[in-house]
VEXDREN-766127 format. One line per field, with one value per atom (N, C-alpha, C): residue number from 1; atom name; x, y, z. Coordinates in steps of 0.001 Angstrom, whole numbers, plus 500000, padded with zeros to 6 digits. Layout:
N
i <- [NUM | ...]
at <- [CA | ...]
east <- [X | ...]
north <- [Y | ...]
up <- [Z | ...]
//
This chain:
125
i <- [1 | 1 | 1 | 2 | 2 | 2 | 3 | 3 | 3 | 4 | 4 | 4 | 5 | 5 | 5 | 6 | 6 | 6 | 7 | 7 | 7 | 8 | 8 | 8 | 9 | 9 | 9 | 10 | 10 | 10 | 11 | 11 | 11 | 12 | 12 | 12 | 13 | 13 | 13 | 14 | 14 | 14 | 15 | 15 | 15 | 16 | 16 | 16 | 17 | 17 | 17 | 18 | 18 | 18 | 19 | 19 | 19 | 20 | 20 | 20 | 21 | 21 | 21 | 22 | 22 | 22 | 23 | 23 | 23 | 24 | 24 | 24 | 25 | 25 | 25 | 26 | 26 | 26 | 27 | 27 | 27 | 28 | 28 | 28 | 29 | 29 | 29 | 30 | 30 | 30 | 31 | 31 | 31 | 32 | 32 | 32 | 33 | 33 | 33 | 34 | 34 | 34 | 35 | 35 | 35 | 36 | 36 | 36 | 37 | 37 | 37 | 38 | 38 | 38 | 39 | 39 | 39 | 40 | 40 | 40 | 41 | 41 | 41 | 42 | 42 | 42 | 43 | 43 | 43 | 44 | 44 | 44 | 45 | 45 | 45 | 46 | 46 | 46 | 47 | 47 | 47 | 48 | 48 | 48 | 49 | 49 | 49 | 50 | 50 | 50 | 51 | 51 | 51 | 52 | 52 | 52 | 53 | 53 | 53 | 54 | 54 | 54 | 55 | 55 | 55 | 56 | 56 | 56 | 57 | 57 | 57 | 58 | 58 | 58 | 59 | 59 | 59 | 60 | 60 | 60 | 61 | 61 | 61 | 62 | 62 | 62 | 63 | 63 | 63 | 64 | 64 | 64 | 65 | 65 | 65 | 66 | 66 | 66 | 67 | 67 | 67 | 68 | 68 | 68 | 69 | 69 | 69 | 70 | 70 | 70 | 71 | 71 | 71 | 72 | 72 | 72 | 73 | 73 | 73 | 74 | 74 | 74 | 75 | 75 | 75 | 76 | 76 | 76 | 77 | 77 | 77 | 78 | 78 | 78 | 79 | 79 | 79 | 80 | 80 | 80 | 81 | 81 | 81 | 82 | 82 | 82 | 83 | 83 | 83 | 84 | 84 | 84 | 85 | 85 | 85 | 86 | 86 | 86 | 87 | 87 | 87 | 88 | 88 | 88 | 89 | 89 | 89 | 90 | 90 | 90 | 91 | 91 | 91 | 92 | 92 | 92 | 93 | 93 | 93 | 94 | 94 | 94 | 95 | 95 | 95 | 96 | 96 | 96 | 97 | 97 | 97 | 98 | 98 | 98 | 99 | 99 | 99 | 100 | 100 | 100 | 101 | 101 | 101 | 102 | 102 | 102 | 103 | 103 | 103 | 104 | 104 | 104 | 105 | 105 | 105 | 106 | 106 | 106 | 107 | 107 | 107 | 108 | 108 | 108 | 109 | 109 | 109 | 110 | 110 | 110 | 111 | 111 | 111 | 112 | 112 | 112 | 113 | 113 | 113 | 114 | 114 | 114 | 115 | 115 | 115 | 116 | 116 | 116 | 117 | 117 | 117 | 118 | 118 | 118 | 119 | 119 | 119 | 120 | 120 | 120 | 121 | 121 | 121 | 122 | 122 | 122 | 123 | 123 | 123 | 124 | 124 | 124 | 125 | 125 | 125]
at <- [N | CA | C | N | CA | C | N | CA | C | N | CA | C | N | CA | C | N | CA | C | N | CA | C | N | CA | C | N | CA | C | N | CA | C | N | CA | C | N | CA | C | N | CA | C | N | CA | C | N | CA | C | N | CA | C | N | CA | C | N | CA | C | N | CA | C | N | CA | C | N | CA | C | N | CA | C | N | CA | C | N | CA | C | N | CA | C | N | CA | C | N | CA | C | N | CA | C | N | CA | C | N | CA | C | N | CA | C | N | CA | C | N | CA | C | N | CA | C | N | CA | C | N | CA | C | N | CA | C | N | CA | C | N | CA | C | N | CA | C | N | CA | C | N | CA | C | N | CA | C | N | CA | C | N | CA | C | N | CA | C | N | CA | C | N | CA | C | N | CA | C | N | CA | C | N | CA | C | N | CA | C | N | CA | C | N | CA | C | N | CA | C | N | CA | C | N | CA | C | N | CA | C | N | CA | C | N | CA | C | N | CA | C | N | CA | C | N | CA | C | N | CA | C | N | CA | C | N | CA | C | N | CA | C | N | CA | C | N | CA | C | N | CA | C | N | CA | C | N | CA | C | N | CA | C | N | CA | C | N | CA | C | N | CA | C | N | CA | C | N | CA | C | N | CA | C | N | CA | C | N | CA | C | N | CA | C | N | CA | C | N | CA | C | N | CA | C | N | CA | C | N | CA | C | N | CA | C | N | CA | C | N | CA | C | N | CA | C | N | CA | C | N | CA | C | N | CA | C | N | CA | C | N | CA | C | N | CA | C | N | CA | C | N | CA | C | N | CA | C | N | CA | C | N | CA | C | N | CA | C | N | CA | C | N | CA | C | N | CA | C | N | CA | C | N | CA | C | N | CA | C | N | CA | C | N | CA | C | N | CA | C | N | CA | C | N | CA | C | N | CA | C | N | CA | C | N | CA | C | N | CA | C | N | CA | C | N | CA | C | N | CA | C | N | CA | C | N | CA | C | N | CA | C | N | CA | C]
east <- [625146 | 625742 | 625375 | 624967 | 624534 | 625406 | 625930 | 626916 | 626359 | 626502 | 626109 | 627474 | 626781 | 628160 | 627822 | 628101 | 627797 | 628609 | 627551 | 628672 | 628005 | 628406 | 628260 | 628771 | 629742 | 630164 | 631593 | 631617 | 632286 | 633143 | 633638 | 634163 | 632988 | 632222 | 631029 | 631349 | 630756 | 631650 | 630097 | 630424 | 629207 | 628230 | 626985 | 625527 | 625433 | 626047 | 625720 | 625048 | 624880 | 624089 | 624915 | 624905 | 625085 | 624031 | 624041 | 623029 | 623966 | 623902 | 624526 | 623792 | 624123 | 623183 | 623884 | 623060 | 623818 | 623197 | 623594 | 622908 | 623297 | 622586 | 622325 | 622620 | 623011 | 623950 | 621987 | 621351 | 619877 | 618758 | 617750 | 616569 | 615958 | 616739 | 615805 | 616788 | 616904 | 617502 | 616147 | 614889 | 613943 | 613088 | 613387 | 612561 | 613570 | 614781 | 615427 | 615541 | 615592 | 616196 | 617032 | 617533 | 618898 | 618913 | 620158 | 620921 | 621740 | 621802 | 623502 | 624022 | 625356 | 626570 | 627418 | 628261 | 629349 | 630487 | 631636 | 632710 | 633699 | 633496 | 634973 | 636311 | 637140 | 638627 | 638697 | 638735 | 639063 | 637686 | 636825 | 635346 | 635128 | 633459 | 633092 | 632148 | 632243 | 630778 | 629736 | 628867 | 627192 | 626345 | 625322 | 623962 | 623552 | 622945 | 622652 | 621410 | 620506 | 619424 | 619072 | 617720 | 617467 | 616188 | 615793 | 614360 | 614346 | 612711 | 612703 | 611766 | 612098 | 611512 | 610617 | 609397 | 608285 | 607351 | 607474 | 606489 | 607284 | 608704 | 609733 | 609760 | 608659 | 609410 | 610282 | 611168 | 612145 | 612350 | 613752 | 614636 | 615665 | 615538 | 617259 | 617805 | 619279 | 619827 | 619443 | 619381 | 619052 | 619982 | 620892 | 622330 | 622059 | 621168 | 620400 | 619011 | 618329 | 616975 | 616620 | 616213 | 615248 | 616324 | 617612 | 618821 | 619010 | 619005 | 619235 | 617815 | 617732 | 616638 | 616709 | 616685 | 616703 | 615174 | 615763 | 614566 | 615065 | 614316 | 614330 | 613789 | 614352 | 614011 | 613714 | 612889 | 612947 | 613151 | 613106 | 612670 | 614401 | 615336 | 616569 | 617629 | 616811 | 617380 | 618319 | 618029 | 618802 | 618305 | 619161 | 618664 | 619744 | 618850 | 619250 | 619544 | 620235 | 620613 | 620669 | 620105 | 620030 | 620700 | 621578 | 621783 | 622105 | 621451 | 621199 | 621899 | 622219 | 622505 | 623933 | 624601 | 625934 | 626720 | 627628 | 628546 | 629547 | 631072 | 631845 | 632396 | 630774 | 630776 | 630359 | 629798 | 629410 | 630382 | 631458 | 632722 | 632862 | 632795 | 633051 | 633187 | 633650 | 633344 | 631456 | 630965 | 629549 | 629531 | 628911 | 628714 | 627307 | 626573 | 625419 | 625318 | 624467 | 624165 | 622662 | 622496 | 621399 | 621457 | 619705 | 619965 | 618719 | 618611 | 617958 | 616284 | 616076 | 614977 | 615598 | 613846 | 614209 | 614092 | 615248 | 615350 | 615262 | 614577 | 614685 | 616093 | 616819 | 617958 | 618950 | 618009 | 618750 | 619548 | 619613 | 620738 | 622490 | 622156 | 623519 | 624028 | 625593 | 626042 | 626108 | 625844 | 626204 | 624763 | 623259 | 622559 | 622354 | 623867 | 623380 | 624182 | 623670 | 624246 | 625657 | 624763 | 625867 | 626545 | 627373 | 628160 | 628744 | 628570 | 629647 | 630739 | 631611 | 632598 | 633365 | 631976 | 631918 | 632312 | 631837 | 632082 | 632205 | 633682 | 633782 | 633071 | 632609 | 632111 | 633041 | 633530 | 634272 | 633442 | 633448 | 632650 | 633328 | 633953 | 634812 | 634023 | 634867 | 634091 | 634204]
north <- [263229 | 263550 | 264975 | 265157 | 266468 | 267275 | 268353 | 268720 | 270211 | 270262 | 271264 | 271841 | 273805 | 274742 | 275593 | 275845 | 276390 | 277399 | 279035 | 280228 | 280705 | 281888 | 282774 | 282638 | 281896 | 281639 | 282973 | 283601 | 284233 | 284783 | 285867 | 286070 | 286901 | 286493 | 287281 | 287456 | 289262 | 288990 | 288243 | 287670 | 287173 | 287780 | 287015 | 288004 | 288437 | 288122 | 288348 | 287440 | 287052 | 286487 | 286295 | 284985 | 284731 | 284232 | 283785 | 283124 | 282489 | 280857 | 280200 | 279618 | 279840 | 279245 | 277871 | 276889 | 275651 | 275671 | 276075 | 275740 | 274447 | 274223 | 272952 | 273155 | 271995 | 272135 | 270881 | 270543 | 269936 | 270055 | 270065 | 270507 | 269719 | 268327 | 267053 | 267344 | 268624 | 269026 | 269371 | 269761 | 270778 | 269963 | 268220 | 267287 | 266534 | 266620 | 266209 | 266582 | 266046 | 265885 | 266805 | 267955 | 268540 | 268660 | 268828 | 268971 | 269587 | 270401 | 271174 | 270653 | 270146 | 269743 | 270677 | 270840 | 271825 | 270433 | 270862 | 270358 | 271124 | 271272 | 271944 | 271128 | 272275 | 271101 | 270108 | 269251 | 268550 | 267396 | 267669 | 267261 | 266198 | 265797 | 264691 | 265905 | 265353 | 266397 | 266173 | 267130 | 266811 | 267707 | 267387 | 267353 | 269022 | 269800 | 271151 | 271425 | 270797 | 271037 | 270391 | 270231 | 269038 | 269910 | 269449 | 270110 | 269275 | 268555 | 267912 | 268330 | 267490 | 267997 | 268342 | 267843 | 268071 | 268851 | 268505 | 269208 | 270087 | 270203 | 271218 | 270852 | 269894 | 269698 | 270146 | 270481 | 271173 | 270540 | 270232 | 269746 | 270520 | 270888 | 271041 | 270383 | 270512 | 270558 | 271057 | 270653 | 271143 | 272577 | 272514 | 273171 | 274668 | 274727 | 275871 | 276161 | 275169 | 276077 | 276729 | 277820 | 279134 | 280250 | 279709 | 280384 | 280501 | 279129 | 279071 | 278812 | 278791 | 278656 | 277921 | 277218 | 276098 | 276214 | 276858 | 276812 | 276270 | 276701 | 276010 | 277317 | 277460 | 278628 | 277755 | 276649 | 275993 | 276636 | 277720 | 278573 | 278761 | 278716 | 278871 | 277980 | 276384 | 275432 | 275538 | 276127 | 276772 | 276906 | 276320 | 275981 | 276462 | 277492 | 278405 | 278006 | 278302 | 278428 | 279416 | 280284 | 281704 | 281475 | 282032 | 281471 | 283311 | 283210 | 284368 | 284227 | 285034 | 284956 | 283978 | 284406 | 283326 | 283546 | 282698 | 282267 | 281444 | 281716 | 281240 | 279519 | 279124 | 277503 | 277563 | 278444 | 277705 | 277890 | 278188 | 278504 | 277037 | 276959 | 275182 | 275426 | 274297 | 274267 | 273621 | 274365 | 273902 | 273471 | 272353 | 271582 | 271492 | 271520 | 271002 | 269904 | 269178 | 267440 | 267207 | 266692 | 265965 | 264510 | 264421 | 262937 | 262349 | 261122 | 261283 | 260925 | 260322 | 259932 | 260473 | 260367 | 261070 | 260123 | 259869 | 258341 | 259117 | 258276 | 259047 | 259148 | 258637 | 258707 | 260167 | 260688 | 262013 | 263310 | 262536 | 263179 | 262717 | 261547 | 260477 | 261112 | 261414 | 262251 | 260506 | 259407 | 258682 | 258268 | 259540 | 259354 | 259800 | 260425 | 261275 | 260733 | 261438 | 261342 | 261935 | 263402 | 264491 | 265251 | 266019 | 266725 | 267829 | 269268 | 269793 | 270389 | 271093 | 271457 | 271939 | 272543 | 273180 | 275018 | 275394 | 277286 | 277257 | 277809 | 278300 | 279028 | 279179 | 280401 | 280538 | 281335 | 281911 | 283065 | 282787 | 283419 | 283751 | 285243 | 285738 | 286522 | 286298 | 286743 | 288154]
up <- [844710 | 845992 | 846380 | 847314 | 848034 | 848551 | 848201 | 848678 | 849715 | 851117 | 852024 | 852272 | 852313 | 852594 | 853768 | 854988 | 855653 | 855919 | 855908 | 856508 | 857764 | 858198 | 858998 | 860555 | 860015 | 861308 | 862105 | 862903 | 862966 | 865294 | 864989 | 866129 | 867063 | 868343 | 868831 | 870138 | 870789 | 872340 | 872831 | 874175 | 875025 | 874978 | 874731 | 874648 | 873353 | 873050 | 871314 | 870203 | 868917 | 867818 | 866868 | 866478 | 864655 | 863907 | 863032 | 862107 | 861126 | 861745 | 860450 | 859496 | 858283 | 857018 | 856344 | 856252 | 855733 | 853918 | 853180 | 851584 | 850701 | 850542 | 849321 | 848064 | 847480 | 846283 | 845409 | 846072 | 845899 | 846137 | 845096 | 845518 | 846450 | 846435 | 847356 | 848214 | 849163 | 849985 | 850969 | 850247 | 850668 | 851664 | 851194 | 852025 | 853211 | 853018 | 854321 | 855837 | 856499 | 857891 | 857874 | 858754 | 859017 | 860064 | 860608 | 861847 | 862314 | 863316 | 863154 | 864488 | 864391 | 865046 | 865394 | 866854 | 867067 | 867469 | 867344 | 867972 | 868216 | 869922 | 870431 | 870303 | 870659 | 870233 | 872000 | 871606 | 872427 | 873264 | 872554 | 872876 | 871228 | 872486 | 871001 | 870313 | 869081 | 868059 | 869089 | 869337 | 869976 | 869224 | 869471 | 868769 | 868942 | 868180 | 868736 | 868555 | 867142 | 866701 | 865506 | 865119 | 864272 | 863944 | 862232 | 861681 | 860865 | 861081 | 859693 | 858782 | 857779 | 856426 | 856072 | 855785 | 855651 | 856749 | 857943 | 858378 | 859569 | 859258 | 859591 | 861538 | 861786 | 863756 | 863936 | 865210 | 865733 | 866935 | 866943 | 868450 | 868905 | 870220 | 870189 | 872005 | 871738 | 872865 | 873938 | 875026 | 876034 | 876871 | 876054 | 876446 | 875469 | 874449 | 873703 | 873672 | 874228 | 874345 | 874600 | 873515 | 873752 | 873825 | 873285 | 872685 | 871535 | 870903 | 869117 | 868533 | 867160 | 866605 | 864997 | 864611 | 863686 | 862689 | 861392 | 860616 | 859146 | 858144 | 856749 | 855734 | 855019 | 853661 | 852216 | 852035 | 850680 | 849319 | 849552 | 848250 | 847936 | 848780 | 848683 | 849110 | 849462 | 849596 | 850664 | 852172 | 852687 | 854325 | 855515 | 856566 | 857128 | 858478 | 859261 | 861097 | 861272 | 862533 | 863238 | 864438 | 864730 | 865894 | 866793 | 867929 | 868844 | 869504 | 870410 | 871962 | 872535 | 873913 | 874332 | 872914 | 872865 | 873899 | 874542 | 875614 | 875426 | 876038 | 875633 | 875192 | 876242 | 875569 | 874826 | 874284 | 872358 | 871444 | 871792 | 870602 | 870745 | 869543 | 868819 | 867451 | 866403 | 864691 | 864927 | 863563 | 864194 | 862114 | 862235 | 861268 | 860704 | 859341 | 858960 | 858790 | 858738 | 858446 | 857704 | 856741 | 856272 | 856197 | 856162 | 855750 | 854689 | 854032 | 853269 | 853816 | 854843 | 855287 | 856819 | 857254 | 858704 | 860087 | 860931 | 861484 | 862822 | 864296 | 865132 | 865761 | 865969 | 866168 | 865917 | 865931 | 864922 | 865797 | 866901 | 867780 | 868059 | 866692 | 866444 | 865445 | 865480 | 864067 | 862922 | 863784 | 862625 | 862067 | 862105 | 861464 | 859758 | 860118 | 858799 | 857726 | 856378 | 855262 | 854705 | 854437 | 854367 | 855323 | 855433 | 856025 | 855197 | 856032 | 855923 | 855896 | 855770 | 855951 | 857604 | 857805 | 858910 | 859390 | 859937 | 859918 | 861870 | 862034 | 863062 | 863728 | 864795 | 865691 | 867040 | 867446 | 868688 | 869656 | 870715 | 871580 | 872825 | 872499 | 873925 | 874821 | 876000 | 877237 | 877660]
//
């Protein structure tokens, strides 16, 4: 079982940056699918960004492009989220997700495997 921990999630005023890191508890972490998920209170989870494994492609939301940035560190089993030019809609819980093969569907939270915990971000105005 794969167990993903995600930090860096924290309090940012508008126009500001975090970098959330999701780490792996697996090395066959280095070939998966990941994804990161936000959910505001009162909203469904949606999709924010997706990298896959091997040859590391990159998706995101249309609601972050050319805002956040979605990469992969194998050497540390460890997938990044950069998110720049933050605004008070992005305060949500923002979640990591893997999966074990990479399905296109991968803007469905019910593509994935793992999950985890999730790391707040708040974004005042």
């Amino acid at each position: 079982q794969v167990q993903l921990v995600e930090s860096g999630g924290g309090l940012v005023k508008a126009g500001g940056s975090l970098r959330l890191s999701c780490a792996a508890s697996e090395r066959t972490f280095t070939t998966f699918p990941v994804g990161w998920f936000r959910q505001a209170p009162g909203k469904e989870r949606e999709f924010v960004a997706h990298i896959r494994g091997n040859t590391r492609i990159t998706y995101y939301a249309d609601s972050v492009k050319g805002r956040f940035t979605i990469s992969r560190d194998n050497a540390n089993n460890t997938v990044y989220l950069l998110m720049n030019g933050l605004n008070p809609e992005d305060t949500a819980v923002y979640y990591c997700a893997a999966s074990r093969v990479w399905r296109p569907s991968f803007v469905s939270s019910t593509t994935y495997d793992y999950w985890g915990q999730g790391t707040q971000v708040t974004v005042s105005s």
